[in-house]
VEXDREN-2710 file (C-alpha; in Angstrom, 1 decimal):
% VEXDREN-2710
k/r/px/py/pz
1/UNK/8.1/3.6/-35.9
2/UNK/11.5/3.3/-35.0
3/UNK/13.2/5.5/-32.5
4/UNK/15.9/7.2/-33.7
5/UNK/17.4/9.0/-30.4
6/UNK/17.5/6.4/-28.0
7/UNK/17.4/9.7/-25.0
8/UNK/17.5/8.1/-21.6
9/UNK/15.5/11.6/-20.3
10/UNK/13.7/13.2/-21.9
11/UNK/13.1/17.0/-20.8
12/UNK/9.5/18.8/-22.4
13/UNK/7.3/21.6/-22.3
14/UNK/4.3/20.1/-21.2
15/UNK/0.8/21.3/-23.4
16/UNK/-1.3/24.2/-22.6
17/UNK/-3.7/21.5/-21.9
18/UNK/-1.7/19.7/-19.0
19/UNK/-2.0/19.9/-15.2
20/UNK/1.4/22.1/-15.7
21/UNK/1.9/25.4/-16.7
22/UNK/2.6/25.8/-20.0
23/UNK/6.4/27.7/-19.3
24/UNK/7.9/24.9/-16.8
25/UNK/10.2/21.7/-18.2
26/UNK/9.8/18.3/-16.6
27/UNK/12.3/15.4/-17.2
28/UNK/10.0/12.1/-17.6
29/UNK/10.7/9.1/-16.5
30/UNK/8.9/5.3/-16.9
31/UNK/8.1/3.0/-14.1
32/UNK/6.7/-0.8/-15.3
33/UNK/5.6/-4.0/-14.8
34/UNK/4.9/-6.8/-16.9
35/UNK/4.0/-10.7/-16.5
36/UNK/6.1/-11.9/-19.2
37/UNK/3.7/-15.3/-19.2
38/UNK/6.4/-18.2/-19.4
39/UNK/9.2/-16.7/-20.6
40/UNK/11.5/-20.0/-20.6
41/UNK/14.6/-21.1/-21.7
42/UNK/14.6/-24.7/-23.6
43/UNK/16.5/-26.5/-21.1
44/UNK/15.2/-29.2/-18.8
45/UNK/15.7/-27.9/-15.4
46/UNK/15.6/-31.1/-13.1
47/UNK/14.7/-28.7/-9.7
48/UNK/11.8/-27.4/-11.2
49/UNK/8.5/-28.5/-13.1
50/UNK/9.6/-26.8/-16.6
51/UNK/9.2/-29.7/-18.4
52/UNK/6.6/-27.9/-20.8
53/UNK/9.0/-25.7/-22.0
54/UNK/11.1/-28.1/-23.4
55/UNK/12.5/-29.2/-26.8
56/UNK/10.3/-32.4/-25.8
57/UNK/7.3/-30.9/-25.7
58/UNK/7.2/-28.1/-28.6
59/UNK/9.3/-25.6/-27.2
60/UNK/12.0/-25.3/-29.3
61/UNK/14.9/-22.4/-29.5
62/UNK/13.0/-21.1/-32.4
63/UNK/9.9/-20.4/-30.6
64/UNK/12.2/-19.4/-27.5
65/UNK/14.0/-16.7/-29.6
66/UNK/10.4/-15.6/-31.1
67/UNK/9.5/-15.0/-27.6
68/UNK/12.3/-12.9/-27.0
69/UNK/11.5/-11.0/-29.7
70/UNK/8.0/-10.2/-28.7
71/UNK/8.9/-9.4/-25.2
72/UNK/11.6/-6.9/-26.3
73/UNK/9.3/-4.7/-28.3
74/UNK/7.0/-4.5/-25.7
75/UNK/9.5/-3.3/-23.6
76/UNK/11.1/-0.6/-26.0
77/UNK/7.8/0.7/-26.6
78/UNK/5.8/0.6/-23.0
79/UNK/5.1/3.7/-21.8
80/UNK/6.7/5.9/-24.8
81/UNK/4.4/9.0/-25.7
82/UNK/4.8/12.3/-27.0
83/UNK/6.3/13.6/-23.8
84/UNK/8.7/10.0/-23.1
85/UNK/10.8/8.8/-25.7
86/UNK/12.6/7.0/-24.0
87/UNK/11.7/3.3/-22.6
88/UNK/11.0/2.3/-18.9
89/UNK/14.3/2.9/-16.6
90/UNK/12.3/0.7/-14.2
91/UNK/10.7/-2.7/-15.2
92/UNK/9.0/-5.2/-12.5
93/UNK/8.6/-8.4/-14.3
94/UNK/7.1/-12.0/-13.5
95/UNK/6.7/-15.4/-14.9
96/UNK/10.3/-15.4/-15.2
97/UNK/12.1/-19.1/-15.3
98/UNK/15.8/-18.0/-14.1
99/UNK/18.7/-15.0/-14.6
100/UNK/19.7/-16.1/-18.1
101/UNK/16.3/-15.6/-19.5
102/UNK/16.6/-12.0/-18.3
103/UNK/20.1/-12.2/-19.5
104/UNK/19.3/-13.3/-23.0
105/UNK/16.6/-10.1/-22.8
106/UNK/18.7/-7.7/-22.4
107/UNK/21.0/-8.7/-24.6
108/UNK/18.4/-8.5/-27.5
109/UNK/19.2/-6.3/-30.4
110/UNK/16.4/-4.2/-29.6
111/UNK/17.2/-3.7/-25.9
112/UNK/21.1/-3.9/-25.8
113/UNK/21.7/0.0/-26.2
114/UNK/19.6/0.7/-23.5
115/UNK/22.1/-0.9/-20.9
116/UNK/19.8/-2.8/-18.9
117/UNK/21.1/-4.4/-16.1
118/UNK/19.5/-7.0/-13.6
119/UNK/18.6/-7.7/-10.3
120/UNK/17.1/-11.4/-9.5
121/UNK/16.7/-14.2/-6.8
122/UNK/15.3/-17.8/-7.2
123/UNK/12.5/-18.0/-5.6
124/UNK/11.1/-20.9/-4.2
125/UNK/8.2/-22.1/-7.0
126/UNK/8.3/-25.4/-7.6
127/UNK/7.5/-24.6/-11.5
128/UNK/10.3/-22.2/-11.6
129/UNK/9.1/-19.2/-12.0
130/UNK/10.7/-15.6/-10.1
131/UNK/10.1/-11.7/-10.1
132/UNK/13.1/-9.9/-11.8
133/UNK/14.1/-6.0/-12.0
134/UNK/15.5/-4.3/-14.9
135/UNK/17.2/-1.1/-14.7
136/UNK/19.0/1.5/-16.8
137/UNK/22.2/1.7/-15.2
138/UNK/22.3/5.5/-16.9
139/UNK/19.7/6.5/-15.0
140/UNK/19.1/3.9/-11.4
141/UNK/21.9/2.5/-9.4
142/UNK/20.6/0.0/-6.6
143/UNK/21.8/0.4/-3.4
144/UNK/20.8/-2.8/-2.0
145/UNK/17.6/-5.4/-2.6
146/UNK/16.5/-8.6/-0.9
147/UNK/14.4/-11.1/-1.4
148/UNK/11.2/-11.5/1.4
149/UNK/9.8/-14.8/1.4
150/UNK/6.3/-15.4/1.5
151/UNK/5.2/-17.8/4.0
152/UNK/1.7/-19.4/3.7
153/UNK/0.6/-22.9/4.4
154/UNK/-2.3/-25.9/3.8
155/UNK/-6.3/-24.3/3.8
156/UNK/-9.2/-25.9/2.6
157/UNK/-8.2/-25.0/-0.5
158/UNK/-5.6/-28.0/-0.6
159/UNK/-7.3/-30.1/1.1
160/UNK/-10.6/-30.5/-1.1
161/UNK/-9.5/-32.4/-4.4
162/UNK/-13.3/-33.2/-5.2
163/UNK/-13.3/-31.7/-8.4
164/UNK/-9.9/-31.6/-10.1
165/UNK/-9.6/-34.6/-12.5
166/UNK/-7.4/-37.1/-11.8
167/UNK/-3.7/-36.4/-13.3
168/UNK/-4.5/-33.0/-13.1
169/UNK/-2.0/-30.0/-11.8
170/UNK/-1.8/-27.0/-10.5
171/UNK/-0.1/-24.5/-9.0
172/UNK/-1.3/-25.2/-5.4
173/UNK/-0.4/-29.4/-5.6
174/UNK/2.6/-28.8/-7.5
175/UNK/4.0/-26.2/-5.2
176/UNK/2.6/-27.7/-2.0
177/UNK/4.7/-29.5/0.1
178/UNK/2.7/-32.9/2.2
179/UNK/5.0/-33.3/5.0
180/UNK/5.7/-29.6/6.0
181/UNK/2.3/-28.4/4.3
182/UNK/3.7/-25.3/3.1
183/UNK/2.5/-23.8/-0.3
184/UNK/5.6/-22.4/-1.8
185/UNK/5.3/-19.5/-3.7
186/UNK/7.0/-16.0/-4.9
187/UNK/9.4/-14.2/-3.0
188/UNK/8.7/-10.4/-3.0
189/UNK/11.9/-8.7/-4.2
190/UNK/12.8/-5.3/-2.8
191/UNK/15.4/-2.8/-4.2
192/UNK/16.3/0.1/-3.2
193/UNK/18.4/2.8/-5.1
194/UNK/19.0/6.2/-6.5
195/UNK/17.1/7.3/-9.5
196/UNK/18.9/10.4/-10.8
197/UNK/19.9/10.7/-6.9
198/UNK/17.1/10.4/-5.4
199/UNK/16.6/7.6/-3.0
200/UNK/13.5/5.1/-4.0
201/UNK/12.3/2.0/-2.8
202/UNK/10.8/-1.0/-5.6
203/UNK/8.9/-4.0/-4.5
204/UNK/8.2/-6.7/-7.2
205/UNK/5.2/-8.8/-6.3
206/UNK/3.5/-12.4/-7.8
207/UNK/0.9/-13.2/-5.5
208/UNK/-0.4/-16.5/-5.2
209/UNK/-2.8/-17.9/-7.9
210/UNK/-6.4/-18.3/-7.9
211/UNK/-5.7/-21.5/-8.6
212/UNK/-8.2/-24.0/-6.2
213/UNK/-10.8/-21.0/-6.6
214/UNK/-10.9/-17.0/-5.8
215/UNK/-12.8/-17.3/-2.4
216/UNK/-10.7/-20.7/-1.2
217/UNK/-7.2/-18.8/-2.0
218/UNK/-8.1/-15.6/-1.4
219/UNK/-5.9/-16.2/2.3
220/UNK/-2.8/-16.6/0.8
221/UNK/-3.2/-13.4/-1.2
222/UNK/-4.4/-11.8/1.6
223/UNK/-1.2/-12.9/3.6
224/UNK/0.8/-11.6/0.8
225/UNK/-0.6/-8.0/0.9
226/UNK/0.2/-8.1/4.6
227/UNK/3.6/-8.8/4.1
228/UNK/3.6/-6.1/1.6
229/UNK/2.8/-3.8/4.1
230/UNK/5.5/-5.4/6.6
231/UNK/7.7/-4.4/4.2
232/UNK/6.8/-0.6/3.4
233/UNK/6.2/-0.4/7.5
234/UNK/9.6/-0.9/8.0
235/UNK/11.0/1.3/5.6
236/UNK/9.1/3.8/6.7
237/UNK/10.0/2.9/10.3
238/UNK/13.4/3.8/9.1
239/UNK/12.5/6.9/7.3
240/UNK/9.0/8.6/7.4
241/UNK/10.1/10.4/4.6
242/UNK/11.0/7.0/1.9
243/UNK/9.4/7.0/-1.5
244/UNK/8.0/3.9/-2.6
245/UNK/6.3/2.2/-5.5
246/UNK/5.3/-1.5/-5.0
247/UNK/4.2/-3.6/-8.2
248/UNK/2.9/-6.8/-9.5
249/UNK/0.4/-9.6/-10.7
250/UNK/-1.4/-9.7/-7.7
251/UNK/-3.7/-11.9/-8.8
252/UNK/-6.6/-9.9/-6.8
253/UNK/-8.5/-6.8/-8.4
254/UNK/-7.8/-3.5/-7.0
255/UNK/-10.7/-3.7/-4.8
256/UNK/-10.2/-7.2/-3.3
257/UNK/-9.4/-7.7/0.7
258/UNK/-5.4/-8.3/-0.3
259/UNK/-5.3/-5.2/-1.4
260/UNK/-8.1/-3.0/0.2
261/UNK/-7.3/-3.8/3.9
262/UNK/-3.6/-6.1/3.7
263/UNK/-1.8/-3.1/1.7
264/UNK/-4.3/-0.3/3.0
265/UNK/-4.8/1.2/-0.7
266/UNK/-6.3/4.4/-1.4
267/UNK/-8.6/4.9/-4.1
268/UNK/-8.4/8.8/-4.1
269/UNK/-4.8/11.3/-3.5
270/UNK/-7.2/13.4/-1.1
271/UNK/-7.1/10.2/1.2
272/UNK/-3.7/10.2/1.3
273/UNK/-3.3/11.5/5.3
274/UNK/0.2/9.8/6.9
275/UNK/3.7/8.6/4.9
276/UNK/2.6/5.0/5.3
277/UNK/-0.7/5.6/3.0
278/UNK/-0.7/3.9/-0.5
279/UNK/-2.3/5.5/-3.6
280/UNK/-3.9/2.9/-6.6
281/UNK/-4.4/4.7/-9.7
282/UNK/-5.7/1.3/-11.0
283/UNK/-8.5/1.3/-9.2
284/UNK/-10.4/3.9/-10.8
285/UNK/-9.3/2.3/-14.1
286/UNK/-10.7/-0.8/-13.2
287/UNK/-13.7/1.0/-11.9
288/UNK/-13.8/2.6/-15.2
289/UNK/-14.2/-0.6/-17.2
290/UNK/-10.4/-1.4/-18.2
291/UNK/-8.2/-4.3/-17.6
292/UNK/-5.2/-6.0/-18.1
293/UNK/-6.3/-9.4/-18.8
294/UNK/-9.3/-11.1/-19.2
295/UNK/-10.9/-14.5/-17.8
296/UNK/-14.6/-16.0/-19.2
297/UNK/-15.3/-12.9/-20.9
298/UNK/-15.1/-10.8/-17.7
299/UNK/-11.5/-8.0/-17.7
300/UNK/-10.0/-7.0/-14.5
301/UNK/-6.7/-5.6/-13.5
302/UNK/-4.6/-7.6/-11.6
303/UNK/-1.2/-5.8/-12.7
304/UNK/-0.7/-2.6/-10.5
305/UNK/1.5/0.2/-9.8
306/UNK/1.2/1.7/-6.3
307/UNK/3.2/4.6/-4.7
308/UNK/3.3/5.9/-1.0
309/UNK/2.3/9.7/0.0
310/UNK/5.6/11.1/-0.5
311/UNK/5.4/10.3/-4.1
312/UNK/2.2/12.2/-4.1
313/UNK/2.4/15.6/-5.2
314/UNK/0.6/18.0/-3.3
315/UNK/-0.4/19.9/-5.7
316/UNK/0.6/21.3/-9.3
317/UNK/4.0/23.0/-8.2
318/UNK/4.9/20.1/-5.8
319/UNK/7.3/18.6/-8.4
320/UNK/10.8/19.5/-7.0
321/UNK/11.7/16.3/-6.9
322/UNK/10.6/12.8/-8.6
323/UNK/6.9/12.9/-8.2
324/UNK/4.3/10.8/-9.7
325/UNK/2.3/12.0/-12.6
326/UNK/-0.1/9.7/-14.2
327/UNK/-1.0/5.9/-14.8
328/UNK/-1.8/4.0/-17.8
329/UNK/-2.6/0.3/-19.5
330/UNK/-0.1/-0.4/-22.6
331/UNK/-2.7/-1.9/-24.8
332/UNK/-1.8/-1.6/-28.6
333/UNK/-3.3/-3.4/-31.5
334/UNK/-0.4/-5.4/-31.7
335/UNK/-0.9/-6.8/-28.2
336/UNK/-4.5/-8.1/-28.9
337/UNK/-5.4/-11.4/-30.7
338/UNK/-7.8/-9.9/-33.8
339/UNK/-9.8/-12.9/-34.3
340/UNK/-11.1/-16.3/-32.8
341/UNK/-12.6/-17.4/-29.3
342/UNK/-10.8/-15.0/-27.7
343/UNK/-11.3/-11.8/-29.8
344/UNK/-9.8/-8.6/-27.9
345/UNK/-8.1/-10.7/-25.4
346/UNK/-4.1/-10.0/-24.5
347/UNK/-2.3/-12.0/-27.2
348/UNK/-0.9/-14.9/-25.6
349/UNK/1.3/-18.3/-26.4
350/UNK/-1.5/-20.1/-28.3
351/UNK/-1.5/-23.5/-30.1
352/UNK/2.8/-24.1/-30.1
353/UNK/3.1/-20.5/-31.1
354/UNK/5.1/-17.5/-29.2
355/UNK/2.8/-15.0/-28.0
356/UNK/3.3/-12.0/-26.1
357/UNK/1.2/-12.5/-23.2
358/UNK/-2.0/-13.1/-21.5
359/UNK/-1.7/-10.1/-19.4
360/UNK/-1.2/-6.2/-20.8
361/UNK/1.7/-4.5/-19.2
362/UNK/1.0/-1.3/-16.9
363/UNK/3.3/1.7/-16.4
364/UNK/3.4/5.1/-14.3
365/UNK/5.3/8.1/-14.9
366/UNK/7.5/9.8/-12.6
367/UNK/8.1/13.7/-13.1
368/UNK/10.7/16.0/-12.1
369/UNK/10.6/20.1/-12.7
370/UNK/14.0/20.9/-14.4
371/UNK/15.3/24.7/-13.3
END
């Protein structure tokens, strides 16, 4: 159904039925992420290994603008409820070819009046493929971002070709460099800015692929979640007190070593003990049987949405400022394929045609008491 008041905050009365009491108003906002799986332009990028998405090869500015069209209503719906109307003021994406496919997204008829603007670096993928952050300018105003390059280089995992077919490619040879050995991959994107006035810190992860096998590139993910936690150490460093939520396809469940001991994530609030802890909502999800994509039958949740202590309410009246509320998966019918092979999996590109994507998005919300 179409929203008629395009509200960029939306103030309620929460239920009887709610952690809240019944006689308090909270202004909602929506954090995201989604993996946008390929969203490309049509043109032939000679620095990068796009050639797929190419007039060449099926990819036409039909099926480009089809895309475009998918993507956008998943992100003018993700995350809406009855208690947020409006649509995410925060969006972590990935799988993103360059700026002017985030440009041209923004720009859609169905985003346009929510004055999205844009934060994005090229990052160093040889198939050229970034991060990106979207932001209401209404609502977030960054202060500053960077781009942290992940540095990880030649395992086993390159090394043994014994059984990939000749001709064949991945993400490890194509984005692995023989004479300095380094496997180039995403850059983790940090932005820090004021939401509503209060100061907030946004890191916007794509870890490397599983690409070579789990167990044989699990160390690159695992170097990745330590430089995650570089990263949060250091704004912390600066001040104990920061807020922080860092996102992503991390290609790694909830419960893997990248994220378990490289990050430090807590499963439960109550083990929440110093600023630098991290809280997972996903894992419980996951450990509760849902997921965000699916691979051989078998769901896990790779996309997740993690914030520090300080976002952490204490308890039910700790909500003076931006705190975090819940989590959720944005699953809707539309975003599942109904029949075939792959019955109940995300809908993705398929056969030549313009999918959403292989992976569901996730979301959080934020919530603020209003006096």
């Amino acid at each position: 159904m179409k929203i008629k008041h395009l509200l960029a905050v939306f103030t309620v009365i929460l239920s009887v039925n709610s952690a809240f009491s019944q006689d308090k108003k909270f202004k909602v906002h929506t954090v995201a992420f989604y993996n946008l799986e390929n969203i490309f332009d049509t043109i032939n990028d000679p620095d990068t290994y796009d050639e797929e998405y190419t007039p060449a090869n099926g990819w036409t500015k039909k099926n480009y603008n089809k895309k475009l069209d998918n993507l956008s209503r998943v992100l003018i719906e993700l995350g809406t409820s009855d208690v947020q109307k409006n649509s995410p003021v925060i969006i972590g994406g990935c799988e993103i070819e360059n700026r002017r496919v985030l440009e041209d997204l923004v720009k859609h008829p169905t985003l346009i009046n929510k004055g999205y603007k844009i934060v994005h670096f090229d990052s160093p993928d040889k198939r050229g493929i970034d991060v990106g952050f979207l932001y209401q300018e209404k609502h977030f105003q960054p202060t500053s971002y960077i781009n942290v390059p992940l540095y990880v280089y030649e395992s086993e995992s390159v090394s043994d070709k014994k059984d990939k077919k000749e001709g064949e490619e991945t993400e490890e040879n194509v984005n692995y460099d023989k004479k300095t050995k380094r496997i180039y991959t995403r850059d983790q994107l940090l932005v820090t800015g004021l939401l509503d006035g209060e100061e907030i810190n946004i890191i916007v992860n794509h870890w490397p692929s599983r690409s070579g096998g789990e167990k044989k590139s699990s160390p690159y993910r695992e170097a990745a979640g330590r430089l995650n936690r570089k990263i949060m150490d250091s704004i912390i460093k600066i001040n104990p007190n920061a807020k922080i939520i860092t996102m992503g396809d991390l290609n790694d469940g909830a419960y893997n070593k990248s994220v378990k001991q490289g990050i430090g994530a807590k499963l439960k609030k109550s083990e929440l003990k110093e600023p630098r802890d991290i809280y997972n909502p996903f894992e419980q999800m996951a450990k509760d049987g849902h997921a965000t994509l699916f691979y051989r039958d078998s769901g896990d949740i790779f996309d997740q949405i993690m914030v520090s202590q300080q976002l952490v309410p204490a308890d039910n009246n700790d909500y003076g400022s931006f705190k975090y509320w819940k989590a959720g998966i944005y699953n809707k019918p539309f975003l599942i394929q109904k029949t075939g092979q792959y019955k109940g999996y995300p809908l993705r590109n398929q056969n030549g045609v313009p999918g959403f994507s292989d992976h569901f998005p996730v979301y959080i919300y934020l919530v603020k008491e209003v006096k």
